[in-house]
N, C-alpha and C positions, 0 to 999 in steps of 0.2 A: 423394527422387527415386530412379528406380529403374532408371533408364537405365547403360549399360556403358560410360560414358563415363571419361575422365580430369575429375579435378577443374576443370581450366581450361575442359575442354569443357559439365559440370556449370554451370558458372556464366556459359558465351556463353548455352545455353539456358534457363535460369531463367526468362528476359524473359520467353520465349515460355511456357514451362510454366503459370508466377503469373498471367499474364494469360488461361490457359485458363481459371482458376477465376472468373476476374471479369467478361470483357467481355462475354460471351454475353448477358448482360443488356440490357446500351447498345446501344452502337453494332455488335457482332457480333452481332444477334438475328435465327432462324433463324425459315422461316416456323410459325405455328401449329403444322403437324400437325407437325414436326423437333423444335418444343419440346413437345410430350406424347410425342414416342418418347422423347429425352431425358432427360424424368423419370422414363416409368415403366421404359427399360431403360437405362442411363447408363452401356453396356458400349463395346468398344473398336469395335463395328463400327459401333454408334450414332455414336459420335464418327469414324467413316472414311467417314460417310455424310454426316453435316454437313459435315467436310473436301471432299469431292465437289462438297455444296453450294455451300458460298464458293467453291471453284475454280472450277465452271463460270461463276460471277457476277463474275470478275477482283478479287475480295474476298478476296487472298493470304494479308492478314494474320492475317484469322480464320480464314481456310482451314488454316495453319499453327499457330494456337493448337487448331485440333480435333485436328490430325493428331499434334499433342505429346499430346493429352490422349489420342488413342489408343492414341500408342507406352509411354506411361507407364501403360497396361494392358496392356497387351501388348507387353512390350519385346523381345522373338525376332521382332518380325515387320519383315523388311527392305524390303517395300513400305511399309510405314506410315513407316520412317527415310524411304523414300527419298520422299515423298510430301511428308512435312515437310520436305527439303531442299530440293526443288524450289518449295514456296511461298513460302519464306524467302527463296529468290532472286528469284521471281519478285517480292517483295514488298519490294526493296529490300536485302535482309539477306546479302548473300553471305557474308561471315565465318560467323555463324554457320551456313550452307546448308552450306558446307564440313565441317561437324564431323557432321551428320546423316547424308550421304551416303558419308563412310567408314566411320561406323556402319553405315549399310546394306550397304554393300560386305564390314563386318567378320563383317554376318551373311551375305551370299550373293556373293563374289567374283564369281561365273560374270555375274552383271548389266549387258551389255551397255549399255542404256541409263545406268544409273547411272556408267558411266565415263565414257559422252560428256558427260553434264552435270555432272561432278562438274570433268574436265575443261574444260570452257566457262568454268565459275564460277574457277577456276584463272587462265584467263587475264581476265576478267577483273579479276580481285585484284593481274594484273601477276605471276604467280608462274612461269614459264614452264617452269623444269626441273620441279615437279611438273604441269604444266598435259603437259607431250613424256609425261611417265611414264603419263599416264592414256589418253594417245592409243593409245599403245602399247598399254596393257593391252585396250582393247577391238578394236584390232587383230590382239592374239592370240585374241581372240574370234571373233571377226567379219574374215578377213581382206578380205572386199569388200565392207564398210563403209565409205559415201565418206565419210559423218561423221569415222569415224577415217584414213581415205587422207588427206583433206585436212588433219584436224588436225595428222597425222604430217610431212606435205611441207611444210607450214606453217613445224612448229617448227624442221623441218632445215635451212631455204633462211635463217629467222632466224638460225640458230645456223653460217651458211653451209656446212655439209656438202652442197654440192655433188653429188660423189658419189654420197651417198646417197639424195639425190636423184632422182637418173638412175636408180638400181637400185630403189627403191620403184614407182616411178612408170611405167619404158619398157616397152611393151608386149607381149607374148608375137607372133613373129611370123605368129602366126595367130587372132589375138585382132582385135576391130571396130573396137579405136580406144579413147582415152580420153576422159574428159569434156572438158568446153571448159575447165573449171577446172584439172584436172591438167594436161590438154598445157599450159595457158598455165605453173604451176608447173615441167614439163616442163623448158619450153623455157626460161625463167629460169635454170633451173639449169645448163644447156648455155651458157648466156649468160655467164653468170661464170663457166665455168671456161674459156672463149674461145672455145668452141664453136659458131660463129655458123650455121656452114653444117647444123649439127645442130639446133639451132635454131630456124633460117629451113625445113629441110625440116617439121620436125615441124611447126609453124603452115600448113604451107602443105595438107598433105596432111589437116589437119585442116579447115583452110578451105573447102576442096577440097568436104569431104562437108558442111558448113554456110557455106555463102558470104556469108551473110546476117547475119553472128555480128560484132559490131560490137567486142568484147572480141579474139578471136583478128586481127582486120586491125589493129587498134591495137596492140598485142603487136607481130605480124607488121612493120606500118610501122616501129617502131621498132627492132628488129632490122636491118631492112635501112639505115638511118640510119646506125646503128651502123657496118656493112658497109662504107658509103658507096653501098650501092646509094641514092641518094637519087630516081631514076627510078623504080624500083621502086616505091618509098617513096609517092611521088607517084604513079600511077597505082591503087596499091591505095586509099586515102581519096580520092581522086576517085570512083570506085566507089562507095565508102561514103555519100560525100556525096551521089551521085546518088539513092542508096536512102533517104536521111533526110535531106531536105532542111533542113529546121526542127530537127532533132536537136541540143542545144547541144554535147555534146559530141564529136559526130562534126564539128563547123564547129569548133571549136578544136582538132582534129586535125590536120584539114584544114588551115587556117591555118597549124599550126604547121609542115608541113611544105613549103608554099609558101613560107613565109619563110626556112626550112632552104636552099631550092632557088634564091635570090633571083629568085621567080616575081613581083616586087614590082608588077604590071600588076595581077596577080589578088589579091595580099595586099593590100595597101590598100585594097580598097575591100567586105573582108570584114572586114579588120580595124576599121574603123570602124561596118561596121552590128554588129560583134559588142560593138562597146565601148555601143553602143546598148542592148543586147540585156544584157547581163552586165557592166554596169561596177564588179562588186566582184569580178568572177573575177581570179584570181591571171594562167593561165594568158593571157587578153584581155590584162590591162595590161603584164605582162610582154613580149608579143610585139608590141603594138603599139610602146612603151616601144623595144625594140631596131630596131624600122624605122627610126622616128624617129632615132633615134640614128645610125641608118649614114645615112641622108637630111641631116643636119646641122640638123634640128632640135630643139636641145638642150633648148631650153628646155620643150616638150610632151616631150621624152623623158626627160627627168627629173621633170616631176608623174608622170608614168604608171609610171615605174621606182621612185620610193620610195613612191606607193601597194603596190607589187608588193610590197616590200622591207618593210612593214607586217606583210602577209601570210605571207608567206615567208620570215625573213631569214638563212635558209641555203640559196639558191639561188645555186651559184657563176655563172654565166651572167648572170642578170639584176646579181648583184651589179658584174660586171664590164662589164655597160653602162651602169651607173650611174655609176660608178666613170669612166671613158670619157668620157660628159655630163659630168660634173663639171669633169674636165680642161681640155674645151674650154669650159667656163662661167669657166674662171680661178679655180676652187676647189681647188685642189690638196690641201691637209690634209684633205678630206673625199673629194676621188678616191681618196689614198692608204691611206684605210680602208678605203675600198670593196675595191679590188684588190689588195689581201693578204688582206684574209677572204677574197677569190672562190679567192686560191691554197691559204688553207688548208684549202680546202672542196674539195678536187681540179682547181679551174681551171687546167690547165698547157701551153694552148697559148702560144708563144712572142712572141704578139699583146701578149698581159699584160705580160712583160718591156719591149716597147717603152717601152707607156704608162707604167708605173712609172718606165722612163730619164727620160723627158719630165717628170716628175710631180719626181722627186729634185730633176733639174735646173731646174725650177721653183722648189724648197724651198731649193735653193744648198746640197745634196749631191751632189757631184758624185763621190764617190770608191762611195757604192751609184751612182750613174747610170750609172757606166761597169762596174759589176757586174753591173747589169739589160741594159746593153748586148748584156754578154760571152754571158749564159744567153742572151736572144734570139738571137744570132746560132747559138751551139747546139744552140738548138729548132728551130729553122726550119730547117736540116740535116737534122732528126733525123725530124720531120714532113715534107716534102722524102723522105725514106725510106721514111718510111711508106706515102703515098700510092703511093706507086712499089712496093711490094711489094704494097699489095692489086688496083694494075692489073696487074700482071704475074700473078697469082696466080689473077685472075678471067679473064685471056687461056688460062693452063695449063688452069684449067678448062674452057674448052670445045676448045679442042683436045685434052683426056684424053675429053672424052663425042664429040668425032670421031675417033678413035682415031689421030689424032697425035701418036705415045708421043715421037721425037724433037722435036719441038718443044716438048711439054710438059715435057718434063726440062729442055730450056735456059731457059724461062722461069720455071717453078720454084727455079727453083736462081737465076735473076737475082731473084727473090721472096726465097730465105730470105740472101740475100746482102745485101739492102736491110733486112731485119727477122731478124736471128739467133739472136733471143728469143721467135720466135713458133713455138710449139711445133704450131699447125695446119699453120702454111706450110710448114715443116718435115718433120709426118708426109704433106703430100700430096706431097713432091717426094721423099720416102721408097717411098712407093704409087708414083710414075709410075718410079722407078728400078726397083723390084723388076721392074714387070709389063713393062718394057724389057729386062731380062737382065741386070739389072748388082746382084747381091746383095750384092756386098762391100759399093758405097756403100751402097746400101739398109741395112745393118745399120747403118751410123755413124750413119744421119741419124734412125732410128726410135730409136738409142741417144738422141740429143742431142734427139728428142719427150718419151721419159719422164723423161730427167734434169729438161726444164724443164716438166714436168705429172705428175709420175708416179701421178696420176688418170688419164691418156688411155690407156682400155681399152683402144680401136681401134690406136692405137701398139704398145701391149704384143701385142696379135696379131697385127700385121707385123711386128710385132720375131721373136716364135715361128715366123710362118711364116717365114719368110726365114732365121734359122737352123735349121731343118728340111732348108728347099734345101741350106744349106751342109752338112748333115749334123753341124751343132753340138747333138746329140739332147739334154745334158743341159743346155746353156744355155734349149734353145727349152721342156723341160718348166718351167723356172723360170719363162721369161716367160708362159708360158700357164696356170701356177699364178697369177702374180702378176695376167691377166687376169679368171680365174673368181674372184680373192677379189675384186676391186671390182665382178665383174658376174657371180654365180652362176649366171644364168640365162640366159648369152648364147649363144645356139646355135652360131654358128661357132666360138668358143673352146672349145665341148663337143665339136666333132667336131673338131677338132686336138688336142685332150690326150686322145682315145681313138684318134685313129691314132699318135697319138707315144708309147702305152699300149700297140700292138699289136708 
């Protein structure tokens, strides 16, 4: 063999080489006139033209025994690797596809194409920091490549860089917009770093130019869920549903947010022709499953909750209405598995604590019962706060877009007083002080934004500006350095660090 392979990589391909010399016979035989060019010229372009052949006929395997028999006449030629890698994949063989395609790569780097699928085959092998490396590489290729865009935003939102996210992906503010793909990627990433309101604009103003796009209102819905805009939530998939009536998965949208809004006049009787329609859907039996259950009847909301729980069985939500059914069925040891997996799994409203009291003291533990107790009664405070901070915070807001600067500072400020770990509530009662006249608070509260996000660009450039007003020039160039390193290309942050330059 005469390939520039390592020995390991030598002996993935053999399979494929050994069997150029023999199948062409059998089961790989090429038509008539392929077998007299063949024999009378048996060169590497003969064998890239039989490769061609099986390719266009979905005949991977032998398509890839030509394409070996051609590179092993011709081993400098990095189409011919990469020809063979791509068969190899296509034909089942991704290990070996990987070893041909960095071959290829090894003969011509610059191969755009060859990164994206050397990449693709990457993930799927499960390999993911080389699967991010290849994204990259034809990204410094091709930097508007959505193959590589998305491969990029992909691996980052995986590996939760956030951030980076935002700065890959947000749009130049004179650019058309992004695809439906990125902004949804977008807004995810705004989404985990708590960014809801950034978010909820970016889906909307994408919606906005395609309203018809069934991915962005779903996205969209759920964000505002999130929010607790649950009205919102509800009238955007009303919409949707009116457009796709028969659409399964816009009716289990739908659904699910009727149920969210306990619209339970219009949920039941979608829920049923959907359990019709889809009775192995996760999302159907899970949501019917939790009607039932606040309805009190247990016993159909537990067939439908451990069908779900089949499906699913790291669904904290469903877990915990099973869990709930169980209780009132007089099963306690099988509720109480239920609802601690739902808590291990993130379920931590203060509801869960109750049922567990109930559930211990069911079991004749009463020393957790009165410990499940204590945490409910601390949740439900705590939640109790919460809600109270995003109604106050959704009232600043429109009194800051009616320019009721004093009013929006008072209720701001009764927002980040209710939530004084939310680093949004925070930077907006930051914003409504500055643009009030009061910079001193303004600086504490854009301070105590980036302590508890110190990803929120937008903070770091109220923070700059506002020490600028104070005339603190070398704090505000820090904070406006520290804004352009998470967001290079932010134009506001570019014109405050060239007048704080002049």
């Amino acid at each position: 063999m005469i390939f520039s392979f390592t020995c390991k990589d030598r002996a993935i391909l053999a399979v494929a080489l050994l069997a150029s010399t023999t199948a062409f016979a059998a089961e790989c035989t090429p038509s008539p006139q392929l077998q007299a060019k063949l024999r009378a010229h048996p060169s590497a372009e003969t064998y890239a033209t039989l490769g061609q052949y099986f390719g266009d006929k979905d005949r991977h395997e032998c398509a890839a025994q030509a394409w070996a028999s051609a590179l092993k006449l011709q081993p400098g030629s990095a189409k011919f690797a990469y020809m063979l890698g791509l068969n190899l994949y296509f034909g089942g063989q991704p290990e070996p596809a990987v070893d041909a395609l960095q071959e290829s790569l090894h003969l011509d780097p610059t191969q755009l194409q060859t990164h994206l699928l050397l990449a693709t085959v990457f993930e799927k092998l499960h390999q993911s920091p080389e699967a991010t490396a290849e994204w990259r590489a034809a990204l410094a290729i091709d930097p508007s490549s959505p193959l590589a865009l998305d491969g990029v935003a992909k691996s980052l939102l995986a590996s939760r860089d956030y951030p980076a996210v935002v700065k890959l992906l947000r749009p130049a503010p004179d650019s058309q917009g992004l695809d439906e793909k990125f902004t949804i990627d977008l807004a995810l990433a705004y989404e985990h770093l708590g960014r809801l309101d950034d978010a909820s604009t970016t889906l909307r103003q994408a919606l906005a130019k395609e309203p018809s796009s069934l991915q962005l209102a779903n996205t969209l819905a759920l964000i505002d869920l999130k929010a607790e805009r649950h009205d919102e939530a509800a009238s955007l998939l009303e919409k949707q549903y009116a457009l796709r009536p028969n659409d399964l998965e816009t009716q289990v949208d739908y659904f699910r947010v009727l149920v969210v809004n306990d619209r339970r006049d219009m949920a039941h009787p979608l829920g049923k022709t959907l359990l019709a329609k889809a009775p192995h859907d996760f999302n159907v039996l899970y949501l019917n499953g939790a009607l039932e259950r606040e309805d009190g009847e247990y016993d159909a909301a537990k067939h439908h909750l451990e069908a779900a729980v089949q499906l699913n069985p790291n669904h904290a939500d469903c877990l915990y209405n099973l869990g709930v059914a169980l209780a009132r069925l007089h099963q306690p040891e099988e509720a109480k598995i239920h609802l601690e997996k739902a808590i291990s799994l993130g379920w931590n409203g203060p509801e869960i604590r109750y049922e567990l009291a109930n559930v211990d003291r069911a079991l004749g533990d009463t020393e957790n019962a009165a410990q499940q107790m204590a945490l409910y009664q601390q949740e439900t405070r705590a939640k109790e706060q919460r809600t109270l901070a995003f109604s106050k915070s959704a009232q600043a807001d429109q009194e800051m877009h009616s320019g009721d600067l004093k009013s929006a500072v008072l209720h701001y400020r009764e927002a980040t007083d209710a939530a004084p770990n939310n680093p949004l509530f925070t930077y907006k009662f930051a914003t409504a002080l500055a643009a009030s006249g009061n910079p001193t608070e303004a600086e504490q509260q854009f301070r105590k934004a980036v302590q508890a996000d110190p990803n929120f660009t937008a903070a770091w450039i109220g923070l700059a500006s506002t020490l600028a007003r104070e005339s603190k020039i070398p704090e505000a160039k820090d904070a406006i350095d520290t804004a352009l390193h998470l967001d290079p290309d932010n134009a506001q942050a570019q014109t405050i660090s060239k007048q704080l330059s002049q």
